[in-house]
N, C-alpha and C positions, 0 to 999 in steps of 0.2 A: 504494500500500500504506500503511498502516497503519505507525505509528513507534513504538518504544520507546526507552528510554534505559537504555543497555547502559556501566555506569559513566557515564565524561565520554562517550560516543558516543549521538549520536541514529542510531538505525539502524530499518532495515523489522523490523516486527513478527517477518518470520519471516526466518530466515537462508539461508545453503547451507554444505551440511557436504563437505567437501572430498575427504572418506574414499574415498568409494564409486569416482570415478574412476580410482583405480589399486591398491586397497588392499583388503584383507579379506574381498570376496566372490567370486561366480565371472565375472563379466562383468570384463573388461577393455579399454578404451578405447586407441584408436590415439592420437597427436599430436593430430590432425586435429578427431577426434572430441571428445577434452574440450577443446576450446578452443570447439566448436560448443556445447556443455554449459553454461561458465564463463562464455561473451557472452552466451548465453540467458536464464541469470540476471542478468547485472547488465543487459541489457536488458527483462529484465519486474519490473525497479522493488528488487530485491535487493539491499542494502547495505551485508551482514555475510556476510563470506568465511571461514568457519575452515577451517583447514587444519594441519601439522601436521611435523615432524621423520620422525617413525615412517612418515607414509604414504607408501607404496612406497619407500622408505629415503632419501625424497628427491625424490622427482618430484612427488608432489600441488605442491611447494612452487616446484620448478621451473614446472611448466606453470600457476601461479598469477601466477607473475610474469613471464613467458614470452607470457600472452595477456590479463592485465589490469592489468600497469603502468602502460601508455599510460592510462588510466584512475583510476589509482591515489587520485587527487582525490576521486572519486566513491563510494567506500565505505570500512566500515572493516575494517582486516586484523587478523583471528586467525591465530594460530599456537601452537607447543607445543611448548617442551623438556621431558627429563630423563626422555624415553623416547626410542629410535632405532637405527638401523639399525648398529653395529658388527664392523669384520674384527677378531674376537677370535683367530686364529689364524694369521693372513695368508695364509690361503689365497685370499681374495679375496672369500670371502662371507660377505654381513653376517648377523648375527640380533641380535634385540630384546634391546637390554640399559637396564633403569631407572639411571641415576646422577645424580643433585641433587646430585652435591658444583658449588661453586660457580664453578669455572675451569672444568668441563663446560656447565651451561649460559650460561656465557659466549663459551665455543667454538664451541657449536650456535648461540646466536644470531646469531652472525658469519659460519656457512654459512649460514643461512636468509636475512641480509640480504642474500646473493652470489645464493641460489638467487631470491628473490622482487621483487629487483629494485627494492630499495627502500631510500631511509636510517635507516625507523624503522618498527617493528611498534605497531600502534597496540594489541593487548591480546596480552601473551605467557603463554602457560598455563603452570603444572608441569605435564606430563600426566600422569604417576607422582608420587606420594611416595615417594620412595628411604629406604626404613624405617632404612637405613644410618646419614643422614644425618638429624640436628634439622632439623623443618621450617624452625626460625628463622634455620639456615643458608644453606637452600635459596632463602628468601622474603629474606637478605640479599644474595643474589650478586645476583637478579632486582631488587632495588632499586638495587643498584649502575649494574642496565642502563638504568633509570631517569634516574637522575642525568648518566649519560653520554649521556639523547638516544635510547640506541638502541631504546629500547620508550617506550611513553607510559603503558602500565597494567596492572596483577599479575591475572593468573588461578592458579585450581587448578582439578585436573581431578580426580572421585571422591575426595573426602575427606570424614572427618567432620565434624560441628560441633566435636570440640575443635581439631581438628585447625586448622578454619578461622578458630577462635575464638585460638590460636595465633600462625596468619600473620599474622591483621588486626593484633595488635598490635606485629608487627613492621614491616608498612608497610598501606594500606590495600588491601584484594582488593577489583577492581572484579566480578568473579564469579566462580562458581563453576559449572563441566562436569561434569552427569552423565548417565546414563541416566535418561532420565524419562520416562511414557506411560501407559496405560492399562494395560497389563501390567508395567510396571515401578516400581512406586510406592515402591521404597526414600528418594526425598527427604520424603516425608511423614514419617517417624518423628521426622524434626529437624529436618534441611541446610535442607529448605526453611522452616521455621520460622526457624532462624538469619539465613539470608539476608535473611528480611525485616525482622528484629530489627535488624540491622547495614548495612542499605542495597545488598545485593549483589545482583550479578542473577542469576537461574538458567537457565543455557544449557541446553538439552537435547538431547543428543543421542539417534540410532534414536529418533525421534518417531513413529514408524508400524511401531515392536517390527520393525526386520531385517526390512521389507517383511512380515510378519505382518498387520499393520492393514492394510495397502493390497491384502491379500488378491492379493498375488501369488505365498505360499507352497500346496506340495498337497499335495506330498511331500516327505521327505527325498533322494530320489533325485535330485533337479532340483537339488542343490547338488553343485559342481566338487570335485575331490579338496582344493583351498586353502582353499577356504572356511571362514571361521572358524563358521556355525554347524552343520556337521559336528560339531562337539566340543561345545557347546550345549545342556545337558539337555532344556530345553525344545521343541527340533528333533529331537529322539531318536524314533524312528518312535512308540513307544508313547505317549508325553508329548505326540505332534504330532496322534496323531491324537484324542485327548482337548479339545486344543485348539482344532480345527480343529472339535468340534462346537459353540464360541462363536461362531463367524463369521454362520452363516446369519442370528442375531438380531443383528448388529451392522450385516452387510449391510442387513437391512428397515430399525432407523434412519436411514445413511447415506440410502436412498432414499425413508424419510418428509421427513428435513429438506431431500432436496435436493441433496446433494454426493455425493461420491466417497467411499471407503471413506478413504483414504487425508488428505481434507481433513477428517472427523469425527475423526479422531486428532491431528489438528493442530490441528483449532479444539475441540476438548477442555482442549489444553496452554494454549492462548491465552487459554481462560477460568478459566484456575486462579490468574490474578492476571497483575498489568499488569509484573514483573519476570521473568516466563518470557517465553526466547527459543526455540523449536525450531528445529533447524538442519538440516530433512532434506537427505538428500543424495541422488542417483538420476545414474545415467548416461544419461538420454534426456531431450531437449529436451522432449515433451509433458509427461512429469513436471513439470521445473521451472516449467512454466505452472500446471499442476495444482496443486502446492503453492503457489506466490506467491498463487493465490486464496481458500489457506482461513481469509484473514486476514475475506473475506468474508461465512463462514457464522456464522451468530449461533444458537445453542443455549438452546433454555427451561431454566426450573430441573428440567421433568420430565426432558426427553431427560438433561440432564448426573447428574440423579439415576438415571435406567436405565439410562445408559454406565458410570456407577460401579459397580451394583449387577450388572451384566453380566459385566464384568470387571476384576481385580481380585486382591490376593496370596493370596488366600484361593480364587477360582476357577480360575487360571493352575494349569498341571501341570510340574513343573519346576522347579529352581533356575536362576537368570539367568546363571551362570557355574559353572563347572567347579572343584573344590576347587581347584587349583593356578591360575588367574585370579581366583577370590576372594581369595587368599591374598595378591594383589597390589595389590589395591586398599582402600582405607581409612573404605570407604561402611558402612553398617552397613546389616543387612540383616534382612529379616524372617525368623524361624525355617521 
């Protein structure tokens, strides 16, 4: 594969996003199975792990350090405080609570290096901005983590350019996480202009729109009562199937140039400049082969001009998040 430079990290062009295995959608993976997932990737050339606090309140983080510590040498590790899993009642179950005060993700950092099996997180995210707290407090405790060894370099996850513009000046942000892709172009307005302004990289996560691009959505029906795009305007039966009449011509591309639906959405992101990183994530081993290869398809200036003109904020039907998920996040977004 193909290399980028992800902060101080030389890593594979494309990543693996850690989410999908126990988290947010409707498949759920035994032991067994993500471990067959998480070797398949770091054995088809994969070098950037992100993972996370929030996903399954704990487990992506375990069975990351669980099935590729013994390796640990071999890639670099993401992770994500100041979102996660807390017993706010002590009844015994958790639900998702944002806190960036700075003894919290001091704390989470300290389960993550128990859970992942490791003495140091080589890029630690805020995965939230905790609107509570000044992000200069937030991006000081994570410097703190710094100093002491236990992280080697600052991420944000979904923020604005001031937001980001901010952090940097409190310590440097090796990059910044957001949603990015063909149907999600909220980093065009700025984030990703900043980013390159200021040396950051741009991870992107749902690089193939929540399995939309890889044309494995049909219906709303085919998602589990958990699944976060139940709630999803854009997967809303009417919104979906409006969308779903962009596919057929996105399809005939993938099959002019040659790839997969799924590798046109990722070598889209690939060519949007040499600091995007996509980090799709899939629970099946052919996936992760599938992805690792779209570091291989090369896109003319027509094709990327009729993927743009195809789709798009302006063609997509649907907002990207629900008023109370936008309300959380710090991205700015198109009207």
């Amino acid at each position: 594969m193909i290399t980028r430079q992800l902060g101080p990290f030389t890593v594979s062009a494309t990543g693996f996003g850690c989410m999908n295995i126990c988290h947010a959608y409707s498949e759920r993976l035994s032991d067994a199975e993500a471990g067959k997932v998480l070797r398949a990737a770091l054995d088809a050339g994969i070098t950037h792990f992100d993972t996370a606090a929030l996903y399954g309140f704990g487990q992506s983080e375990t069975w990351v350090g669980e099935f590729l510590s013994a390796h640990r040498n071999e890639f670099t590790l993401a992770s994500k405080c100041g979102m996660q899993g807390v017993d706010v009642d002590g009844s015994g179950k958790k639900v998702r609570v944002i806190d960036g005060r700075p003894e919290t993700i001091k704390k989470t950092c300290e389960d993550a290096l128990r859970r992942l099996k490791t003495d140091v997180i080589d890029l630690y995210y805020l995965h939230r901005w905790d609107k509570q707290v000044p992000i200069e407090e937030s991006v000081g405790g994570l410097a703190d983590l710094v100093s002491a060894g236990k992280i080697r370099a600052i991420g944000l996850s979904e923020v604005s350019s001031e937001t980001l513009r901010k952090a940097h000046a409190v310590h440097p942000i090796a990059a910044v996480q957001t949603e990015y892709s063909l149907w999600t172009r909220n980093p065009e307005i700025s984030v990703d202009a900043t980013c390159r302004e200021l040396g950051v990289a741009l991870v992107a996560f749902s690089p193939v729109a929540r399995g939309f691009l890889a044309d494995s959505v049909r219906t709303a029906d085919q998602f589990g009562p958990k699944d976060i795009r139940r709630g999803m305007p854009r997967f809303q039966p009417d919104n979906l199937e409006k969308n779903l009449a962009l596919l057929p011509r996105y399809n005939a591309i993938a099959a002019e140039v040659g790839c997969t639906p799924a590798q046109l959405a990722i070598a889209w992101l690939l060519h949007q400049g040499a600091h995007i990183h996509p980090i799709p994530g899939t629970t099946r081993v052919a996936h992760v082969h599938e992805n690792a290869r779209a570091d291989e398809v090369h896109l003319s200036a027509d094709v990327l001009s009729r993927l743009d003109s195809l789709i798009n904020q302006s063609t997509v039907t649907g907002n990207r998040y629900d008023a109370q998920a936008q309300s959380e996040v710090d991205t700015e977004f198109f009207a």
